[in-house]
C-alpha positions, 0 to 999 in steps of 0.5 A: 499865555502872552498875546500875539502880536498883530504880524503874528495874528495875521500869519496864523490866519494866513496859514489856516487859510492855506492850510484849509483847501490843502486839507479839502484836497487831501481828503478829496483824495484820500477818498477816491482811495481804496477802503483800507485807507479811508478807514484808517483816515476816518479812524484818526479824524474820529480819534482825534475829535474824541481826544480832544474832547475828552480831555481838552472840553469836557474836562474845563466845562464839568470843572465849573459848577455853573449850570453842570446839569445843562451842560451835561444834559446836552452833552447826552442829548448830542452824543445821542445825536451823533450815535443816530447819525449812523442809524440814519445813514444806514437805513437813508444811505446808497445801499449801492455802495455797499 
C-alpha cells in the first residue's frame, strides 16, 4: 500500500472530524425514533463490529504464532465481558423503560 501524502492525510482527518458529530447527531436521532428503527440500527452497528472482527482482526493476530494462548485467552476473558454487559443492564437498568 503506497503512503498518503501530507494533503491527503489532512483531508481524511478533515473528514472524520466532520464525519463524527454527524454520526453523534444521526444516532441521537435515530434514538428518539421508535423501537422498530432503533433495532435495526443496533442490529447493523453490532453486525458490523462482528465482521469485521471476524474477518479482519482475529484472523491477522491468530495468523501469527506469537503469544496465541495470550491472545486467545483475552479474546475469551472480553467476550465474556461483553456477554456480562447485557446481564448487568438487565438486573442495574431502568426497568421503567421496559
Amino acid at each position: 500500500m503506497e503512503e498518503l501524502g501530507k494533503l491527503q492525510t489532512y483531508l481524511l482527518v478533515l473528514m472524520f472530524c466532520c464525519f463524527t458529530p454527524m454520526g453523534i447527531a444521526i444516532g441521537v436521532a435515530i434514538s428518539s425514533s421508535d423501537d422498530k428503527t432503533s433495532a435495526v440500527f443496533h442490529g447493523l452497528s453490532a453486525g458490523t463490529f462482528l465482521y469485521i472482527s471476524t474477518s479482519e482482526i482475529i484472523v491477522e493476530e491468530f495468523n501469527s504464532r506469537k503469544a496465541r494462548f495470550w491472545k486467545f485467552l483475552a479474546y475469551l476473558i472480553g467476550f465474556g465481558v461483553m456477554c456480562s454487559v447485557f446481564y448487568v443492564e438487565r438486573a442495574w437498568g431502568d426497568h421503567d423503560e421496559h
